[in-house]
Structures are given as structure tokens and as C-alpha cells.
Short mmCIF file of the C-alpha atoms (twelve columns), coordinates in Angstrom:
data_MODEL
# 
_entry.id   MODEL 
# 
loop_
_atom_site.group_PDB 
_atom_site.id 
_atom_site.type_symbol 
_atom_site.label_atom_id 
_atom_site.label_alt_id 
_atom_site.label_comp_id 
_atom_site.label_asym_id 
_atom_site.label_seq_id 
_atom_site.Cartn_x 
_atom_site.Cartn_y 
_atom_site.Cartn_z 
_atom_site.pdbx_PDB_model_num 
ATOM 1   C CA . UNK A 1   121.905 -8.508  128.526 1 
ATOM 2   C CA . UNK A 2   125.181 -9.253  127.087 1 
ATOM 3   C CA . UNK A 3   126.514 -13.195 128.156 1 
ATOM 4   C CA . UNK A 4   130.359 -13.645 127.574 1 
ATOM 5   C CA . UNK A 5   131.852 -17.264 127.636 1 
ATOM 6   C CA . UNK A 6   135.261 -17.110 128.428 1 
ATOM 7   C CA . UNK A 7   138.118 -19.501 128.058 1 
ATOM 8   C CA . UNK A 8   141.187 -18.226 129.811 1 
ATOM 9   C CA . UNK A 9   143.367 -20.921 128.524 1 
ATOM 10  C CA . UNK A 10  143.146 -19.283 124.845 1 
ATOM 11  C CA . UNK A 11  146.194 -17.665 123.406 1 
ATOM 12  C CA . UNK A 12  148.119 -19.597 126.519 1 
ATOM 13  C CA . UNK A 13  146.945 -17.219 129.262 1 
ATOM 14  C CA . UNK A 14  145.918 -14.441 126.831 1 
ATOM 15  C CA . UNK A 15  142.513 -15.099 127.241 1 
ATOM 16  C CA . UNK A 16  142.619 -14.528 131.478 1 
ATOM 17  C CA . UNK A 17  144.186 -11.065 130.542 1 
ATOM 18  C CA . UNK A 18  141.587 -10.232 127.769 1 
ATOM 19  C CA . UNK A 19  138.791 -10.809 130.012 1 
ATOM 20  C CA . UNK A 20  140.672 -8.640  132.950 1 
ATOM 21  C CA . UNK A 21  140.635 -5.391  130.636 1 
ATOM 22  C CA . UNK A 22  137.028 -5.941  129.551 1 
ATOM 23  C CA . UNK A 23  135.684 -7.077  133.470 1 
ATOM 24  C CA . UNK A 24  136.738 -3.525  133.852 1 
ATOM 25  C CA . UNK A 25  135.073 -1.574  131.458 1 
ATOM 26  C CA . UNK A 26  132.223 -2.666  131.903 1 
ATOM 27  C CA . UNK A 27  132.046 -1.997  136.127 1 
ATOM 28  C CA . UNK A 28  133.112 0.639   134.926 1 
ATOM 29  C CA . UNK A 29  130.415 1.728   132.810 1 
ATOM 30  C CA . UNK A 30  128.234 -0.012  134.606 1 
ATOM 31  C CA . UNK A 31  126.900 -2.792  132.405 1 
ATOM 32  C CA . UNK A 32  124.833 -5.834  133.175 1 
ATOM 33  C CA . UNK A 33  126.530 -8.794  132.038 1 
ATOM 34  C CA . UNK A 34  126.425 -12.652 132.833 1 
ATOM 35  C CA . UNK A 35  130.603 -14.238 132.590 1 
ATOM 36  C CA . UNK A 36  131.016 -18.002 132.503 1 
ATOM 37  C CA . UNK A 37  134.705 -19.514 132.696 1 
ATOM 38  C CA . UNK A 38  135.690 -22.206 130.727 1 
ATOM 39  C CA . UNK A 39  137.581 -24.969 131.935 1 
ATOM 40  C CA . UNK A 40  137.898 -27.826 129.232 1 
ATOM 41  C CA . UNK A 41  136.525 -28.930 125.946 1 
ATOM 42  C CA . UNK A 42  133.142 -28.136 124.948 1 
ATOM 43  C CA . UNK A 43  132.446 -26.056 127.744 1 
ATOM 44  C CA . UNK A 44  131.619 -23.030 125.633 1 
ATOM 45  C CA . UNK A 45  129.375 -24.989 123.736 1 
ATOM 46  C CA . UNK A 46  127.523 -25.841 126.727 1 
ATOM 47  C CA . UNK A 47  127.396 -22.937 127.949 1 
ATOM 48  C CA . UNK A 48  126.191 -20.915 124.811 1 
ATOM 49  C CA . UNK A 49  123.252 -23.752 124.438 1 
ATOM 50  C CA . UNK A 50  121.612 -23.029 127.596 1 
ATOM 51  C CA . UNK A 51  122.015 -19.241 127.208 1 
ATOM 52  C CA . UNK A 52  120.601 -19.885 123.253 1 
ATOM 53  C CA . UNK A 53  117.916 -22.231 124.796 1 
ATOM 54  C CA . UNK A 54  116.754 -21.434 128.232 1 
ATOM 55  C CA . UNK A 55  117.620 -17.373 128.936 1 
ATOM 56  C CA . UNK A 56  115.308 -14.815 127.650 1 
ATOM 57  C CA . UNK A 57  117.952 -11.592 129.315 1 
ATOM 58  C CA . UNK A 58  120.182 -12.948 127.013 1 
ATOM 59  C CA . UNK A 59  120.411 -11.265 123.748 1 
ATOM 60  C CA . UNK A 60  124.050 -11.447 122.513 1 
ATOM 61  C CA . UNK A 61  126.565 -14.317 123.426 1 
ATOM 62  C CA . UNK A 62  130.010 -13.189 122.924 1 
ATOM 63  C CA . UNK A 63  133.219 -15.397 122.790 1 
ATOM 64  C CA . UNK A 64  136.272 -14.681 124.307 1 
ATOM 65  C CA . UNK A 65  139.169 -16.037 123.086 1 
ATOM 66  C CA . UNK A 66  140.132 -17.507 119.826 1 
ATOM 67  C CA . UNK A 67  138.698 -19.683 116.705 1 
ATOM 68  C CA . UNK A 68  137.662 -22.445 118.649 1 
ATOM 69  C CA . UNK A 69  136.421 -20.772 121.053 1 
ATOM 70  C CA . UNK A 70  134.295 -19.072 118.193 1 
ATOM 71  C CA . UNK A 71  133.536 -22.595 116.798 1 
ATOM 72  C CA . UNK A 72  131.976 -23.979 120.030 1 
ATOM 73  C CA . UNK A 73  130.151 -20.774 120.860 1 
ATOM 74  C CA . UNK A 74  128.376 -21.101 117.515 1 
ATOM 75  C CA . UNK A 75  127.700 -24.978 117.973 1 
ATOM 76  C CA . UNK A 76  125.815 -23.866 121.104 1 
ATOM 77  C CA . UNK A 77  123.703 -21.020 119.236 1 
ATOM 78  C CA . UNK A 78  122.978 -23.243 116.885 1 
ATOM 79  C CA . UNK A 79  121.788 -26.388 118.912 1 
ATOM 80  C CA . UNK A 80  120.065 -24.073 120.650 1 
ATOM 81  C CA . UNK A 81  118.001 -23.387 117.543 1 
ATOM 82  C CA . UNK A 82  117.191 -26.856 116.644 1 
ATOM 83  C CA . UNK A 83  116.112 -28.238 119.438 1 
ATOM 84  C CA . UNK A 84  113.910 -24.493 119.844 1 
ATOM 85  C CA . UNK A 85  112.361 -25.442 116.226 1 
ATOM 86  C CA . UNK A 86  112.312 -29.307 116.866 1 
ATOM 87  C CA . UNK A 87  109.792 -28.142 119.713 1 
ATOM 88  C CA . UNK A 88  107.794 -25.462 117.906 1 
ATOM 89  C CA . UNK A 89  107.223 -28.368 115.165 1 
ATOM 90  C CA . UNK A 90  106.140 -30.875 117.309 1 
ATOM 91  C CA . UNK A 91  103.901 -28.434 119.227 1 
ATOM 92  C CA . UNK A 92  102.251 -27.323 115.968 1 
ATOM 93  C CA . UNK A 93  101.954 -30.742 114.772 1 
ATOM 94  C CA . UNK A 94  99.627  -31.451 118.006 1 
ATOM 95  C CA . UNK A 95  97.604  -28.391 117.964 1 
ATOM 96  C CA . UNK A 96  93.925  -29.004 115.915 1 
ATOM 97  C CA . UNK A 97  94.568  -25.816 114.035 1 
ATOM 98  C CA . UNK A 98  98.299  -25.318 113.458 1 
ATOM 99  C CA . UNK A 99  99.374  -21.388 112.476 1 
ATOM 100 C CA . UNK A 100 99.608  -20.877 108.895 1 
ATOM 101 C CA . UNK A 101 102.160 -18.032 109.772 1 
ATOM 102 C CA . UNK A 102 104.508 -20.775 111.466 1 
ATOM 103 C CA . UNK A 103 108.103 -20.409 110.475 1 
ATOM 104 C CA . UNK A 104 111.093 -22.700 110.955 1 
ATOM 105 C CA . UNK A 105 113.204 -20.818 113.291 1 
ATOM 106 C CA . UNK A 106 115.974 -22.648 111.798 1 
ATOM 107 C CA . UNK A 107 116.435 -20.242 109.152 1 
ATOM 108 C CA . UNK A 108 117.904 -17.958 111.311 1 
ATOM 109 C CA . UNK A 109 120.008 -18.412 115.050 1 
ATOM 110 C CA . UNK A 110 117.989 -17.189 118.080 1 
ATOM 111 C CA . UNK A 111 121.032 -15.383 119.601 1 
ATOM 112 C CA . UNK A 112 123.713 -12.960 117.918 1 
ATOM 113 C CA . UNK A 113 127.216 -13.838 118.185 1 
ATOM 114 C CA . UNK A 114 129.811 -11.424 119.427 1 
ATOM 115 C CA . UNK A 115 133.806 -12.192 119.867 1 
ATOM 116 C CA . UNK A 116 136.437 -10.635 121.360 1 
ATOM 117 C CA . UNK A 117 140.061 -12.375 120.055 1 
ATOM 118 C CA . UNK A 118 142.234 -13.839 122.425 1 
ATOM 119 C CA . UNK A 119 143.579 -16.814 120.468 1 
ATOM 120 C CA . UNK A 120 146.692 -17.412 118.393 1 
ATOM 121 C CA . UNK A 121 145.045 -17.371 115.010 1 
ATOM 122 C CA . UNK A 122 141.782 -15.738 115.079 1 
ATOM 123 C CA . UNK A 123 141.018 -15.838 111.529 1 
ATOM 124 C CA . UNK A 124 137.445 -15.586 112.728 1 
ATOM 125 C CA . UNK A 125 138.421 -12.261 113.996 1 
ATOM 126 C CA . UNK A 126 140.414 -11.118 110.572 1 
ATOM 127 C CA . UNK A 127 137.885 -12.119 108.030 1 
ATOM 128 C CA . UNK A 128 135.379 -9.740  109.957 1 
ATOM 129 C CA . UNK A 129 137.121 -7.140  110.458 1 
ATOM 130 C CA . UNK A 130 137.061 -7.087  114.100 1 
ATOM 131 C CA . UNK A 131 140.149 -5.375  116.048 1 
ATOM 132 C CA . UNK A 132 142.480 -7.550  117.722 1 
ATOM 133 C CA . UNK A 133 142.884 -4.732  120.973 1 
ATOM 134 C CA . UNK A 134 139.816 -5.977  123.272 1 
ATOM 135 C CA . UNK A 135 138.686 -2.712  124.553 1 
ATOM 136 C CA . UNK A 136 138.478 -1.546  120.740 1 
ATOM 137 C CA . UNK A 137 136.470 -5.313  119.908 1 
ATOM 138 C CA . UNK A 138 134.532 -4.855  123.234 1 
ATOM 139 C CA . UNK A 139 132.899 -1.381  122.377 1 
ATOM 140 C CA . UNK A 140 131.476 -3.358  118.947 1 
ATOM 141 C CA . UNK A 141 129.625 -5.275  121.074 1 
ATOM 142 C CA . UNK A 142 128.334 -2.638  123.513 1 
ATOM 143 C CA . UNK A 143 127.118 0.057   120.843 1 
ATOM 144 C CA . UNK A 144 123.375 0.917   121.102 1 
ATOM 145 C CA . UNK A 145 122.750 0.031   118.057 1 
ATOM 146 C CA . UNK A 146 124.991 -2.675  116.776 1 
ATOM 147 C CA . UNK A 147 125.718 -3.871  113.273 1 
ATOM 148 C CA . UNK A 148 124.272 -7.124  112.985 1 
ATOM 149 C CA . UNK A 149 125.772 -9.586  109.963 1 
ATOM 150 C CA . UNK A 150 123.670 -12.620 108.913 1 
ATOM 151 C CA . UNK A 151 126.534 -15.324 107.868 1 
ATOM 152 C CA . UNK A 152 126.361 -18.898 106.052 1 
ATOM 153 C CA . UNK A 153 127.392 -21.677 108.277 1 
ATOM 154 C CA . UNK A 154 129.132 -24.942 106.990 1 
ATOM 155 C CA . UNK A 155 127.542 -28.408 108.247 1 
ATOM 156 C CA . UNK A 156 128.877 -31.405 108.583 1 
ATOM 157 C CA . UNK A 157 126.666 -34.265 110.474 1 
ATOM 158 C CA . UNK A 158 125.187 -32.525 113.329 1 
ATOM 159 C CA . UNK A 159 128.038 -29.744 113.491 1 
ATOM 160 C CA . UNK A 160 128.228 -26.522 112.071 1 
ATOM 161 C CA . UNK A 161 131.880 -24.534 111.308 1 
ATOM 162 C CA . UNK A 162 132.222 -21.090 111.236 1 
ATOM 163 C CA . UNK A 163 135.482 -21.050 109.334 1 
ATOM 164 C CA . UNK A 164 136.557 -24.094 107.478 1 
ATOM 165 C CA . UNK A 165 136.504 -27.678 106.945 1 
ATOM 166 C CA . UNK A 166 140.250 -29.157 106.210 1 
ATOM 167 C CA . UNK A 167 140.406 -32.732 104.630 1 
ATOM 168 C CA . UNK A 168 143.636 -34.208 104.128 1 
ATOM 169 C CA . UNK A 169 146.689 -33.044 105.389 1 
ATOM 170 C CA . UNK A 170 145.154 -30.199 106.757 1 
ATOM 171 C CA . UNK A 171 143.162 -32.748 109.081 1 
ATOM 172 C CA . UNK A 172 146.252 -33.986 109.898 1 
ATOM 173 C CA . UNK A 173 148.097 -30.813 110.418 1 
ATOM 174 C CA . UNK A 174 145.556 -29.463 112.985 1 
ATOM 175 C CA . UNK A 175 146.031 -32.729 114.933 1 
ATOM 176 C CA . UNK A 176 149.568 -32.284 115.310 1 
ATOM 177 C CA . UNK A 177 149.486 -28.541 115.949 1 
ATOM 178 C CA . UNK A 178 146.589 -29.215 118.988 1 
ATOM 179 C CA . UNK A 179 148.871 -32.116 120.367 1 
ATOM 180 C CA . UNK A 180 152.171 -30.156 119.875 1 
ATOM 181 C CA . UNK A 181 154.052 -28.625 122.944 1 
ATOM 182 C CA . UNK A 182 155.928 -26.182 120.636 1 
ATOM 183 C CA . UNK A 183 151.828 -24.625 120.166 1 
ATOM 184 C CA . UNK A 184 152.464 -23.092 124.042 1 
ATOM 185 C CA . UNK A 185 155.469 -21.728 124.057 1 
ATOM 186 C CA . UNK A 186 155.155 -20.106 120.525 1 
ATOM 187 C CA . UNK A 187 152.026 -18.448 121.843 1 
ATOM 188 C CA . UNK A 188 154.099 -17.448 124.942 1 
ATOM 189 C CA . UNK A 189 156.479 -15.747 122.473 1 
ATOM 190 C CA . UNK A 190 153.296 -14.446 120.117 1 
ATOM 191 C CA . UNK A 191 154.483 -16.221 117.302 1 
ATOM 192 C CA . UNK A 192 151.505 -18.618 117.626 1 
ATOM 193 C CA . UNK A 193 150.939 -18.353 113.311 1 
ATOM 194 C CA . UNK A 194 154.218 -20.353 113.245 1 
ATOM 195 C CA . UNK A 195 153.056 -23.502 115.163 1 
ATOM 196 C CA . UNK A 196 150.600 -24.332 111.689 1 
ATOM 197 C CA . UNK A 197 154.123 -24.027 109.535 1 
ATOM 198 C CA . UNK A 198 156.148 -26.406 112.100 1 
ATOM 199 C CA . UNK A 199 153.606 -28.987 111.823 1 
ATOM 200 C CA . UNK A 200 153.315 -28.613 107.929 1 
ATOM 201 C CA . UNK A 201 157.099 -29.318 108.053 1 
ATOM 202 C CA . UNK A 202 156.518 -32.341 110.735 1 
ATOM 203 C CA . UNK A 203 153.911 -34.215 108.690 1 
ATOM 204 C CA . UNK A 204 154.589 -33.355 105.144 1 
ATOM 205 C CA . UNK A 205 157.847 -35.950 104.357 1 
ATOM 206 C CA . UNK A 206 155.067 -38.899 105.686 1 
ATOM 207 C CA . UNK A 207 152.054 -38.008 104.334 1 
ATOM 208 C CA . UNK A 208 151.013 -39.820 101.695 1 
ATOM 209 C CA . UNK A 209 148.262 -38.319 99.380  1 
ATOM 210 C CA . UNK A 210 145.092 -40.261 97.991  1 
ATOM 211 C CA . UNK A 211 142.695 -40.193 95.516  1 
ATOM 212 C CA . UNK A 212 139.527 -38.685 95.522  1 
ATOM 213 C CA . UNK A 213 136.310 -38.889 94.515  1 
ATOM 214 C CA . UNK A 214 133.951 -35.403 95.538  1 
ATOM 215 C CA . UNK A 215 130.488 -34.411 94.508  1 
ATOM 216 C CA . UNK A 216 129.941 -30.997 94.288  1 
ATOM 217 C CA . UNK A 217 126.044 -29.832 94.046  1 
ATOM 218 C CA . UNK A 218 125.800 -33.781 91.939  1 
ATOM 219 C CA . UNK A 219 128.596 -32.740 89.691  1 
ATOM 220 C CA . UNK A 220 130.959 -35.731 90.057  1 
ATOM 221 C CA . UNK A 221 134.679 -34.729 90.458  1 
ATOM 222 C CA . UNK A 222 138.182 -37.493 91.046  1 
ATOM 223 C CA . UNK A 223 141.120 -35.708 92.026  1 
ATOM 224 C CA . UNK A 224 144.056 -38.046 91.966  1 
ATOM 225 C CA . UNK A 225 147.206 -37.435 94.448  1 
ATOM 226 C CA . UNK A 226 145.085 -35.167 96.335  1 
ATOM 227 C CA . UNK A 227 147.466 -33.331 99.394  1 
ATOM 228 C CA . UNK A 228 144.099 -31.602 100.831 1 
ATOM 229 C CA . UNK A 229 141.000 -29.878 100.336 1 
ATOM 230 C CA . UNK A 230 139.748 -26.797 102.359 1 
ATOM 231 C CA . UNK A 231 135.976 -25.760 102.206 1 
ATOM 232 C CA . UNK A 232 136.050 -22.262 103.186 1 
ATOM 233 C CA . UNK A 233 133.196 -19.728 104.695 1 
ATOM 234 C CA . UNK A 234 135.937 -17.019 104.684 1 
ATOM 235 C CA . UNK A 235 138.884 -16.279 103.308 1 
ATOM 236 C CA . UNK A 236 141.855 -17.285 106.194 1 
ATOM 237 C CA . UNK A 237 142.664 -20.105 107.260 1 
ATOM 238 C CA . UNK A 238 145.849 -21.681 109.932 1 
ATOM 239 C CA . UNK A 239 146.588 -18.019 111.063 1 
ATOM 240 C CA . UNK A 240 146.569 -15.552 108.646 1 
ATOM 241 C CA . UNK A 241 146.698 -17.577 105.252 1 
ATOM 242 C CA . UNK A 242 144.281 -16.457 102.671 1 
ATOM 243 C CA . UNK A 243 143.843 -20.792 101.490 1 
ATOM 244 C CA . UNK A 244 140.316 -19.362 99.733  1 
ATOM 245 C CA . UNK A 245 140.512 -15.731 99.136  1 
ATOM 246 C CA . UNK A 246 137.125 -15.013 97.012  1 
ATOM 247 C CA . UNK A 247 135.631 -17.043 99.786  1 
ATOM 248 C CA . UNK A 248 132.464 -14.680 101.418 1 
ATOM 249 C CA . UNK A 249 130.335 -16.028 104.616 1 
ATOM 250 C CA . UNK A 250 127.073 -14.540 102.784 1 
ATOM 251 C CA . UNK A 251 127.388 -15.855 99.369  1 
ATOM 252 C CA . UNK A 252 125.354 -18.939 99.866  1 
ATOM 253 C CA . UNK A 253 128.209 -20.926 98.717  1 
ATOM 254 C CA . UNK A 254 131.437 -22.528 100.226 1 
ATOM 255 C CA . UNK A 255 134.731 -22.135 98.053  1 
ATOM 256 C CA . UNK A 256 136.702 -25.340 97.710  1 
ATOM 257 C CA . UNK A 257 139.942 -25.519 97.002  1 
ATOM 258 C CA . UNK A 258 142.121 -28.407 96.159  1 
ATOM 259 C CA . UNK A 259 145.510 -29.214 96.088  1 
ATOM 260 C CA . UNK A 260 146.796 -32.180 93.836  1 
ATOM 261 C CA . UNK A 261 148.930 -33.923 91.675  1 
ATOM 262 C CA . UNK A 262 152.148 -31.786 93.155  1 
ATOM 263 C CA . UNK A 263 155.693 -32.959 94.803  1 
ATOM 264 C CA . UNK A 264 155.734 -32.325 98.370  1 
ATOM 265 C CA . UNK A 265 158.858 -30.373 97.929  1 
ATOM 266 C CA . UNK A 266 157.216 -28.343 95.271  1 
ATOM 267 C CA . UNK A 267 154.632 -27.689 97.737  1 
ATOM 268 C CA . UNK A 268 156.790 -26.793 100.846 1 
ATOM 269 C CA . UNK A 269 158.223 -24.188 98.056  1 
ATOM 270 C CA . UNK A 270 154.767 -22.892 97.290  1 
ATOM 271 C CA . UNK A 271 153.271 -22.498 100.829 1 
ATOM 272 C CA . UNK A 272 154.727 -18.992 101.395 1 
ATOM 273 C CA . UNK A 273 152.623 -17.937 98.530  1 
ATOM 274 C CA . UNK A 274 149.021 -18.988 100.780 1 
ATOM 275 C CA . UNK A 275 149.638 -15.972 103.145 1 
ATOM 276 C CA . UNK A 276 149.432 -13.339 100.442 1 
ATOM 277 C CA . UNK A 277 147.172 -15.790 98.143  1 
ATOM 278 C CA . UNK A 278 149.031 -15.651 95.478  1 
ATOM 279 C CA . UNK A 279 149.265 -19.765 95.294  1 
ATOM 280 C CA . UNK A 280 145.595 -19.161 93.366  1 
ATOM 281 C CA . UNK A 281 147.658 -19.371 90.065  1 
ATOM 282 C CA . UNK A 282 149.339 -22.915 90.543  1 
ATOM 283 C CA . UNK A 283 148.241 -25.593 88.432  1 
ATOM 284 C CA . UNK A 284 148.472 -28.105 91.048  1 
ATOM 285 C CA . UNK A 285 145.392 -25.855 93.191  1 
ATOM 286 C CA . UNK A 286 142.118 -25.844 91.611  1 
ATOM 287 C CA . UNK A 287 138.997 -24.335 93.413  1 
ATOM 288 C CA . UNK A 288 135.384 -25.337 93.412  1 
ATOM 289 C CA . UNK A 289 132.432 -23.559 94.840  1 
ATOM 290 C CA . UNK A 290 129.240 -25.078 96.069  1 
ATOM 291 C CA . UNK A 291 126.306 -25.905 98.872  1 
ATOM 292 C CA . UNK A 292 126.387 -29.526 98.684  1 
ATOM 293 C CA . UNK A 293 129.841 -31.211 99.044  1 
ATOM 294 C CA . UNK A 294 130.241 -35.081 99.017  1 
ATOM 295 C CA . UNK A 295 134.142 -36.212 99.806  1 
ATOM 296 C CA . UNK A 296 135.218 -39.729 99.447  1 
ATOM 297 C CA . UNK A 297 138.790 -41.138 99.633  1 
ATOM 298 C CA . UNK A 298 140.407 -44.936 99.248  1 
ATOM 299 C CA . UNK A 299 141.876 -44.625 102.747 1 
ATOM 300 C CA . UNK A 300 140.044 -42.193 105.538 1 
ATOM 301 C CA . UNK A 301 141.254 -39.036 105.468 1 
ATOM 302 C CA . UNK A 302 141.620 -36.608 108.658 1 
ATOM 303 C CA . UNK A 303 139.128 -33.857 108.795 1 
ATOM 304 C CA . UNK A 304 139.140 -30.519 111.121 1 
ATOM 305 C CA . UNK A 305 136.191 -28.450 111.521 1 
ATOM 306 C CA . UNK A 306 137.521 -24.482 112.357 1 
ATOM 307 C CA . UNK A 307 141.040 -26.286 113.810 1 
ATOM 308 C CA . UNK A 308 138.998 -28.905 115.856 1 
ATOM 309 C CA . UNK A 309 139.248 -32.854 115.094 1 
ATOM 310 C CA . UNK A 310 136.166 -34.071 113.522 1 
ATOM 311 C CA . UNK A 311 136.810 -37.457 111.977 1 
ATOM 312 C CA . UNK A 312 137.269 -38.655 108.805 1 
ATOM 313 C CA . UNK A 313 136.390 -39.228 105.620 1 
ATOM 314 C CA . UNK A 314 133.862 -40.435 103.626 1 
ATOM 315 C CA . UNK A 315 131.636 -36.930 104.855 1 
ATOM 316 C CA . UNK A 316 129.176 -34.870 103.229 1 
ATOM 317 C CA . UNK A 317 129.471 -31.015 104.001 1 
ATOM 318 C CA . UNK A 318 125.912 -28.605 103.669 1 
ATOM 319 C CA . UNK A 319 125.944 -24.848 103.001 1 
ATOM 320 C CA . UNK A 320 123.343 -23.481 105.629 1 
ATOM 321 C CA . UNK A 321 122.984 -19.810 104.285 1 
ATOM 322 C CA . UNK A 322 122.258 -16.599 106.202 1 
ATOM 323 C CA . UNK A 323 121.780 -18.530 109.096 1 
ATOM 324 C CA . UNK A 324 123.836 -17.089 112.197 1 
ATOM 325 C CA . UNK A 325 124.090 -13.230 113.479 1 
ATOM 326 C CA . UNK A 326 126.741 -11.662 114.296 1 
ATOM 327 C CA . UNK A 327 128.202 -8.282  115.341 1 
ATOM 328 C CA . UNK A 328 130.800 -6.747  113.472 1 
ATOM 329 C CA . UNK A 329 132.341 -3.320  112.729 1 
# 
């Protein structure tokens, strides 16, 4: 059985619409299903963990709407599988004989993840190649025999992003953008890319940049003036900006890539160049790629995980690879 979470605020409204078109289909085609409605933060997480955790019918877990609704979806699958293995370790730790055949189910998610995009960036959506019509993304998910991807997962403390982790200005970027009004009514007008370039312009003539100090698999790194540094499962990033474009979700690796020592008008000059990736050959970006990634600045820097808040700095960020399923073309 197929569960979808849906969050109908997504996309401002688009995701109410999306999940109108697919509620049809499948009555249509007559296809068992379980639909839960999401209503504020985190919800999707919750939801997805007690599907993950608790429901044998259900096989795939599909999110509907956009990136974060992707990111919290996957948190769920993923608690879901620790707490499973925390219990099959503890059980074979009390039994007199425990199986030699015992594997941490932690190696790989319990659930497979399916999406259908109703957001305003979906880069989760992009990177995979799935289509951003639903009924065309829907039929993925309801083939017979579906193509199943196993993907590297980025953690940070006891979270797990799909996408990205943004430290820097980016942090503070995605702050703005998720507190910003204009965010609604650019999605109203499907020009919901833009609201990441209106907030660049917002914070950049305030921000002040900060030295560094990373560790990348124990290979000590100081960046000085540092603007921001994006760890990357895939290649997009904001909406449709390739910030890491030889990044690949089943490498093993994350690819860094930092941004330093630059003039902030330089940069504003230079941003255009992210969406086609050409920015790659600037000397004031330099990338990095790795599974173990300590970050460490003189003043706390904002971080986002996939767009979300997630605190600041000093953090240490853990390649988990081959980890999570998911359906794709």
C-alpha cells in the first residue's frame, strides 16, 4: 500500500490542487492508498515515522509537495529506522544466543520514498529527474515494478538532509526567505525561484563574513572571509541553481563548496553564473569533497538543512551512504 503525506500549504495552495488531480486517479484506477493532511511544522515527519515504524501495508511513503516537505518525510523514514535497529540491538543483546546473521538495519531505510512536487523550488524533484506535472510523477510511483534508487543522506546531530546543508549566508538567506511575505505572493505568481534572489539582495549589504576553520575527513582547512559554504548531496540548490554541480547522492561523498575572500558586489555580479554553474571557475569558490565535515567559525554562523533552520555553527556534518530508497524515473 502506497501512504502519501500531504501538505496543502506547499507551493501556496499548489499542494491542495496537486493532491486533487492525483485523489482522482487513483479512485479512478482503483488503488488502495492511506492520505494524511498536513497542517503545520513537522507534521510530515510525524506522520512518515509511524508509517516507517508501526505499519506493515505500508510499503512506499510518498511526499507531496515541495523540498521540505521531502526533508521531513525522510526525517520520519529515517527515525523510523533507528529506533527499528535500536530495538533489534537491544533484543539481540538479551537473547542467550544472539543471530550471527544479525544486521544493522540502519544501513538501509525500512520504507522507499516517493514525491510528487508541489513546492516552489523542488530541487529534490530536478536532481532526480522526476516530472514536475503530478499525474506524469504519480504514475512513477504506481508502476508494478518501480525503479528503486539507494541515495546517501547528509547528517547533522540527529537529522538527516536530503539536499543540502547551507552555512553562512546561505543560513541566513533561508531564514529570511521562510519569514518573507514576498515568498507567497511570488509563488502565487509562480515565480517562487525569485524569492531566494530577493533575500540574497536583502541580506547581502549586512552580512558580514567570518573566518573559518573546517575539517574535512581530518584534513584541517581555514578559510578566511568566508561568505558561505554549501555541502551538497545533489547538484541544485535555492531553486534551480546548480551551487555543486559534480555533486551525486550515491557517491559516498558530499561536495563542498566555499565561497571566500570576495567583495560582496563582486559576488552579487557573479550569482547569475550559479544557475548555469558556470561560477565553478571563480577563484573566490573553491570545492571540497568528503564524509566527515567539521565547521567552526569565530562568531556562530546560521545553518539550513534542505531550506529548514537548523542552528548554528560550530557542527559536524556525516556522509551516511546508500542509505535511503527512493523511486525515480
Amino acid at each position: 500500500m502506497i501512504g502519501f503525506v500531504v501538505n496543502p500549504a506547499s507551493g501556496n495552495g499548489r499542494g491542495r490542487k496537486v493532491w486533487q488531480q492525483l485523489e482522482a486517479v487513483l479512485r479512478n484506477r482503483e488503488v488502495s492508498y492511506m492520505v494524511r493532511f498536513t497542517r503545520g511544522r513537522l507534521d510530515a515527519e510525524q506522520f512518515a515515522l509511524e508509517w516507517a515504524r508501526d505499519s506493515i501495508e505500508v510499503t512506499i511513503i510518498v511526499a507531496v509537495g515541495g523540498d521540505g516537505t521531502v526533508y521531513e518525510v525522510a526525517n520520519g523514514i529515517y527515525s523510523a529506522s533507528v529506533y527499528l535497529e535500536t530495538n533489534r540491538i537491544t533484543q539481540s543483546n538479551q537473547a542467550a544466543h544472539p543471530d550471527p546473521s544479525y544486521v544493522p538495519i540502519s544501513t538501509h531505510c525500512t520504507k522507499s520514498l516517493g514525491h510528487i512536487p508541489a513546492g516552489s523550488g523542488n530541487d529534490y524533484a530536478r536532481a532526480h529527474g522526476i516530472p514536475s506535472q503530478p499525474v506524469f510523477a504519480l504514475e512513477i510511483v504506481l508502476s508494478s515494478t518501480p525503479n528503486i534508487r539507494c541515495i546517501d543522506l547528509i547528517k547533522m546531530n540527529d537529522r538527516i538532509a536530503v539536499n543540502s546543508i547551507g552555512v553562512g549566508l546561505d543560513g541566513r538567506i533561508a531564514r529570511v526567505t521562510n519569514e518573507a511575505s514576498y515568498k507567497r505572493l511570488l509563488n502565487r505568481l509562480k515565480l517562487g525561484r525569485l524569492s531566494y534572489v530577493l533575500s540574497l539582495v536583502r541580506v547581502l549589504f549586512t552580512y558580514r563574513t567570518s573566518s573559518t576553520a573546517l575539517s574535512i575527513d581530518g584534513e584541517p582547512i581555514l578559510a578566511d572571509k568566508v561568505w558561505f559554504i554549501a555541502t551538497a548531496n545533489i547538484p541544485y540548490y535555492g531553486g534551480g541553481m546548480q551551487i555543486c554541480p559534480l555533486a551525486d547522492p550515491v557517491s559516498g561523498q558530499a561536495e563542498l563548496c566555499i565561497v571566500s575572500a570576495i567583495h560582496r558586489v563582486e559576488l552579487l555580479r557573479v550569482f547569475p553564473q550559479v544557475y548555469k554553474g558556470t561560477h565553478i571557475h571563480h577563484k573566490g569558490v573553491t570545492f571540497y569533497r568528503g564524509r566527515s565535515i567539521q565547521i567552526d567559525a569565530k562568531e556562530a554562523l546560521d545553518i539550513h538543512m534542505d531550506g529548514e533552520m537548523a542552528g548554528t555553527t560550530p557542527v559536524t556534518i556525516e556522509v551516511l551512504p546508500a542509505i535511503l530508497s527512493i523511486i525515480i524515473p
